[in-house]
N, C-alpha and C positions, 0 to 999 in steps of 0.2 A: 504494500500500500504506500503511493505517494503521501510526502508529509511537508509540513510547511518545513519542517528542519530541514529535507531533502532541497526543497527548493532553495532556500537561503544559502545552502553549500554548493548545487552545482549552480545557481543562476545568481549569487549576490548583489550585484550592479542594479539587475532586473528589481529584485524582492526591495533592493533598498531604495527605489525608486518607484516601484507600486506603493509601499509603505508612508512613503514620503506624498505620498499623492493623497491617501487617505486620509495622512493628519494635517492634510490643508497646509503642509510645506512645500507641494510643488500643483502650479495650477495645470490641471491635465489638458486644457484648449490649448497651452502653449509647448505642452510637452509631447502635444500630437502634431502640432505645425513644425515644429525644433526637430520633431524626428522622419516625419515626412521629408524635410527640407535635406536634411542628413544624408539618406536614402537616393541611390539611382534611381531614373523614371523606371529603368529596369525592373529595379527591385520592389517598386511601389506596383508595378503591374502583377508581379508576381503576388505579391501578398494578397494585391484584391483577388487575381483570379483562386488563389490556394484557396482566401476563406469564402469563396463565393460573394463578393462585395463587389460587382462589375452589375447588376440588377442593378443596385441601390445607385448607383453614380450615372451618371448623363453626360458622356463626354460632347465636348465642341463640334468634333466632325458630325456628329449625330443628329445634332440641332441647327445646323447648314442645310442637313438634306431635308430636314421636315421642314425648313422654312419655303414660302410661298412667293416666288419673283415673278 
């Protein structure tokens, strides 16, 4: 069984910076644009497509074709 112990040891950075987000020490709007911005477009596509988060978002090119000239 995972444990928070487990995670604190192999993912520390991660755990002390979720933690840090909880006790309203780090604002999570800025610590999702800081790490977006961080991140290749690469790596940001990859993430949407891994957790299924390509639904949720409306890219540009998308909104060119539906537009009406």
């Amino acid at each position: 069984m995972w444990t928070a112990k487990d995670a604190r040891r192999s993912r520390p950075f991660t755990t002390a910076m979720l933690e840090a987000v909880d006790e309203g020490m780090l604002d999570k709007d800025t610590l999702i644009q800081d790490l977006l911005g961080w991140l290749s477009e690469a790596e940001v596509e990859q993430f949407a497509r891994s957790n299924d988060l390509l639904a949720a978002i409306r890219m540009e090119d998308e909104e060119d074709e539906d537009a009406d000239y």
